[in-house]
N, C-alpha and C positions, 0 to 999 in steps of 0.2 A: 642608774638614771632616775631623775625623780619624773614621774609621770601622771600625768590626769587626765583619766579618764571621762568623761560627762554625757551621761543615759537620758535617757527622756524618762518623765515622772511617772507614764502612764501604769507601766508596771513596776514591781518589784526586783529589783537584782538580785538573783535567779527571779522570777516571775512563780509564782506561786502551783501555775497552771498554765495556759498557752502564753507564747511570749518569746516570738524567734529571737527579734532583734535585740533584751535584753538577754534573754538566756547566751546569745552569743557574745554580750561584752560580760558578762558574767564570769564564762570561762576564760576570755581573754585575759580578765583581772588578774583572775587566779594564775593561771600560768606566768602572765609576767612577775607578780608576787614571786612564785614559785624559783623564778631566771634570779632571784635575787634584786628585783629594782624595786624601788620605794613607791610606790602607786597610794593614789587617792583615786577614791571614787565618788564621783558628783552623782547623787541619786537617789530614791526616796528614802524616808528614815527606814521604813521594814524589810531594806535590803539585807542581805548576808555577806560576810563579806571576810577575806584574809586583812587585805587593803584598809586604810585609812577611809571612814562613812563620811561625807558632806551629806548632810540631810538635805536635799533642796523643798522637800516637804514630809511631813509625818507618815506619810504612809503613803499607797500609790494611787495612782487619782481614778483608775478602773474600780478601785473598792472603795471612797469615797465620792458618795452620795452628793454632799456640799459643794463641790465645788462645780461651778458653770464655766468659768474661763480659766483654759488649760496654758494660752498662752500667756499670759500674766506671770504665771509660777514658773514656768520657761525663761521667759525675760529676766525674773530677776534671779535664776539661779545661774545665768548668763554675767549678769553684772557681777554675782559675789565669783567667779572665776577668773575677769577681767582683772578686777582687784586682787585676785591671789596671785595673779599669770606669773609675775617676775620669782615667786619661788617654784616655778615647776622647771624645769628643761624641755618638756615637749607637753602639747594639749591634745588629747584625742577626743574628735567629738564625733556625736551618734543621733544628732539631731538636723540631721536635713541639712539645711541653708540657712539658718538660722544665723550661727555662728559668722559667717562669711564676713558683713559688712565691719562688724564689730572686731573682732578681731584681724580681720585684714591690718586695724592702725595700732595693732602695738608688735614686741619685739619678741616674744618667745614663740616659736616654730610651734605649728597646728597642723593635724589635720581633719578632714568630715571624709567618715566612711556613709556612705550611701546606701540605705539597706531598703529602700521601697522604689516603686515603680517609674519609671521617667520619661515617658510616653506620653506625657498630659502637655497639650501645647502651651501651658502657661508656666510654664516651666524655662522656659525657654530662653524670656526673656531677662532672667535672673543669673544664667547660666552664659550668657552673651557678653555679661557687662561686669563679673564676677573672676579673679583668677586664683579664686584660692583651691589651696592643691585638696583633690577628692579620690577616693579608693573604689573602686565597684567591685560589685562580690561576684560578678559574671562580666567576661565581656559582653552576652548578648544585652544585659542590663545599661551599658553608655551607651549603644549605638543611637538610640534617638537625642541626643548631646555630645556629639564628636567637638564643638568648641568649647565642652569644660577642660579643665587642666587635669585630666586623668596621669596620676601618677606610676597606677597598677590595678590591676587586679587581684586580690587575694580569696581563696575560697573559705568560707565557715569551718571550722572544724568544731568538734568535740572528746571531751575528757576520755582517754584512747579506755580507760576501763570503765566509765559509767553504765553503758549499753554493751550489753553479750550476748551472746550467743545461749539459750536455756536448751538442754536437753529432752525437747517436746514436742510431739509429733507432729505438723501441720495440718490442718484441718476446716482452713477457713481462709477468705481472703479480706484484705485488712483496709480499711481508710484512715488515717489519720491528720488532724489538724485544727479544719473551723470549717464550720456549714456556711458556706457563702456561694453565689451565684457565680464567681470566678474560680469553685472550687470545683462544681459540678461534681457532685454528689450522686446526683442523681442520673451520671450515665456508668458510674462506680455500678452503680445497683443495677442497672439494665446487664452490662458488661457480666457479673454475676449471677444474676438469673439465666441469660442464655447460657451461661457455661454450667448450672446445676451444682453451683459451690455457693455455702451459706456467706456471710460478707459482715464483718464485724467493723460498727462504726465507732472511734472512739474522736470526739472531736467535738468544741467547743459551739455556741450559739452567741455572736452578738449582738447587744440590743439591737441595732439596727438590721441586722438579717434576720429577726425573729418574724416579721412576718413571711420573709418567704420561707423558713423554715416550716412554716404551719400551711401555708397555701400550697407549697410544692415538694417538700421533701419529706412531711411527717405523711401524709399518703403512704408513702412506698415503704416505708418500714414495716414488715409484713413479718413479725418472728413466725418461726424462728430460721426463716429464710433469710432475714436483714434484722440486725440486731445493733442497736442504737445503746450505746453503753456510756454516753457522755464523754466529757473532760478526763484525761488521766493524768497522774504526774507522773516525775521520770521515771519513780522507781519503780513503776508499773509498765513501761512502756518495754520494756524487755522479752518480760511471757506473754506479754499482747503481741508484739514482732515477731519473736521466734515462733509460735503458735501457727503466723500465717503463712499462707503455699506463698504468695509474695505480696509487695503493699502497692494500690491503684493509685498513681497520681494522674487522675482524670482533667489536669486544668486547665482551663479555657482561658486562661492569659497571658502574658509573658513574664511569667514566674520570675523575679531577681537571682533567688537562689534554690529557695525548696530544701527549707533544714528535715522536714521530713524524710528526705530521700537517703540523708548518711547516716540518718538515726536506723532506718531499717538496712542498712548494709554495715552497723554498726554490730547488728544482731545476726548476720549473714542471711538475711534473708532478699530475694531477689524484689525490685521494681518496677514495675509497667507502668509508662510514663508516655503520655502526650510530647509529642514532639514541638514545644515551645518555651519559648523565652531562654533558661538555662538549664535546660534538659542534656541535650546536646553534651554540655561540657559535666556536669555529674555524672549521667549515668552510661556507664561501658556498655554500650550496646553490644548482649554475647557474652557478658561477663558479669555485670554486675544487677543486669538486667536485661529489658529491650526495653525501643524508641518504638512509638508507632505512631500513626497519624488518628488513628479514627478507632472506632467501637469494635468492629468486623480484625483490625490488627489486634487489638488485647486480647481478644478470645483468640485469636491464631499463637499468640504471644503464652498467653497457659496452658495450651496445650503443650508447649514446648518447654517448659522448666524445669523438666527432666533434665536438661541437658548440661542445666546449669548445676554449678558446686559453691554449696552455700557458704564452704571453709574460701576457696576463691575469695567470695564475695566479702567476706571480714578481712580476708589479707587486701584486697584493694582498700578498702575503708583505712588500714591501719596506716596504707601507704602516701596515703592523697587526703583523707580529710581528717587531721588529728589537733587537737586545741595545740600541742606543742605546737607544731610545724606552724600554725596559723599566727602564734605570736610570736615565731625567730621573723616571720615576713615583714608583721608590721616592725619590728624589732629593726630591722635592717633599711625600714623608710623614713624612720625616726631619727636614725641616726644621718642617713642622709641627709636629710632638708636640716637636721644642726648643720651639719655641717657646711650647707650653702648660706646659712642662715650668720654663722658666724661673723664677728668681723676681722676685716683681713689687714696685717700689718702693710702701712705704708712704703716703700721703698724709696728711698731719695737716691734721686742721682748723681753721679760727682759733680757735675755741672750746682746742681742746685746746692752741693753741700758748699761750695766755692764761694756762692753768691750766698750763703748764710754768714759764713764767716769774714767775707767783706760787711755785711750790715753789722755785723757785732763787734766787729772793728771803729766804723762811723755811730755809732752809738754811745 
């Protein structure tokens, strides 16, 4: 099948450093690559890539300084796909709603995975009057949009051997991600000081959270009790996981999917996860982790990890969220909507064949 995939410019394919939503068409690529299909990929030029590169711009617009309008370079790497559509068999895109109106009028099958939040009431109206077909990476992520055209749910996966398991003893408990106010950070570190385990932060700052980085959470980093270690890339992100007793996902939103939580059961290591958004459906509560509501459950939650089995926790991972498994999904929705998409031979009736052959008679 030939296939096109199309990333948002922000980052890099793989993304250099943080970077859910491309890191996840990243792997996609590859694996469909891998199934044997002809893939492109629309995306900045300093992407990596098995797949065919469309540069939509030289490099990605988070490390370029120059550029003020993000949507401009979106729009028009939107037009050069328009224009390519008729050589693809299917378009998969990674950019919102973007896509919808525009390709709603032409003839090769699309779809838009949804990988952010959809809970903002102005959303809403776009999703009302919109039917093109869209993927959420949770069910708890459509329920504030029950009238879009939800085809499925598929969950993230990743590359089944990039993240392992290291032979290292645990000694710390772990945050990973981006210092934001919906990451809450800073009950990670209360949750940790009451338990008397040091707390290793390994996670990104953007411009725009930098000032509550400085006002509210550069405070509490207190080595070598909280230990603030930056951004990592993946291939660090292994002896950072296995390292810890388990990883805090403290957050205060309705998280879409939470690629953090399969990267540390990727490593067998356990979860303690707020009970929101798409918590629920990642983490095996008793198995691959616990769910809990509040500050007072994580701490009841580590005292109990004993109980848990961190080889468990990598056979779940291998079972439920693997880059393979995640591209036979979309693999099998692709081909569906061709196939609706098709056109379908006309059937004449004897009646009508009757009444041709009179007209071509009188003729």
């Amino acid at each position: 099948m030939r296939i096109a995939q199309i990333a948002p410019l922000t980052e890099a394919v793989p993304p250099k450093l943080y970077g859910g939503t491309e890191r996840v068409i990243h792997w996609l690529t590859e694996e469909l690559v891998a199934l044997g299909h002809d893939v492109t990929l629309f995306a900045s030029g300093d992407s990596r890539t098995t797949a065919k590169l469309e540069a939509g711009w030289p490099r990605a617009l988070r490390l370029d300084g120059s550029i003020r309008d993000a949507n401009a370079l979106h729009l028009a790497m939107l037009e050069r796909v328009r224009r390519q559509a008729q050589d693809y068999d299917f378009l998969h895109f990674h950019l919102d709603y973007y896509p919808f109106s525009l390709f709603s009028r032409q003839s090769t099958p699309f779809l838009t995975t949804l990988h952010g939040r959809l809970d903002l009431p102005e959303l809403a109206p776009v999703f009302n009057i919109s039917s093109a077909p869209v993927i959420s990476i949770s069910n708890s992520q459509r329920r504030p949009l029950p009238q879009a055209r939800w085809l499925r749910t598929i969950y993230h996966g990743l590359p089944e051997k990039m993240l392992t398991p290291r032979p290292v003893r645990p000694s710390y408990l772990a945050f990973l991600g981006r210092i934001a106010p919906e990451k809450a950070v800073d009950r990670a570190i209360d949750i940790a000081r009451q338990c008397g385990i040091p707390l290793k932060i390994a996670a990104k700052v953007d411009r725009v959270d930098t000032e509550y980085y400085e006002s509210c959470i550069r405070p509490l980093i207190k080595p070598p009790h909280v230990e603030y270690i930056g951004e990592i890339n993946d291939q660090e992100k292994s002896e950072f996981l296995s390292g810890a007793h388990a990883l805090l996902a403290t957050i205060a939103w309705p998280e879409p999917f939470g690629l953090v939580m399969i990267e540390a059961m990727a490593c067998g290591t356990p979860v303690i996860a707020f009970n929101r958004g798409s918590v629920p459906e990642v983490v095996d509560d008793g198995l691959t982790g616990y769910i809990v509501e509040d500050e007072m459950g994580a701490i009841g939650a580590i005292q109990r990890l004993s109980e848990l089995s961190r080889d468990a926790v990598r056979r779940r991972f291998e079972e439920r969220f693997t880059a393979r498994r995640m591209a036979q999904e979309y693999l099998s929705v692709y081909r569906s909507l061709r196939e609706s998409a098709a056109p379908r031979l006309r059937v004449v009736g004897a009646e009508h064949e009757s009444a041709a052959r009179v007209a071509s008679r009188e003729t």
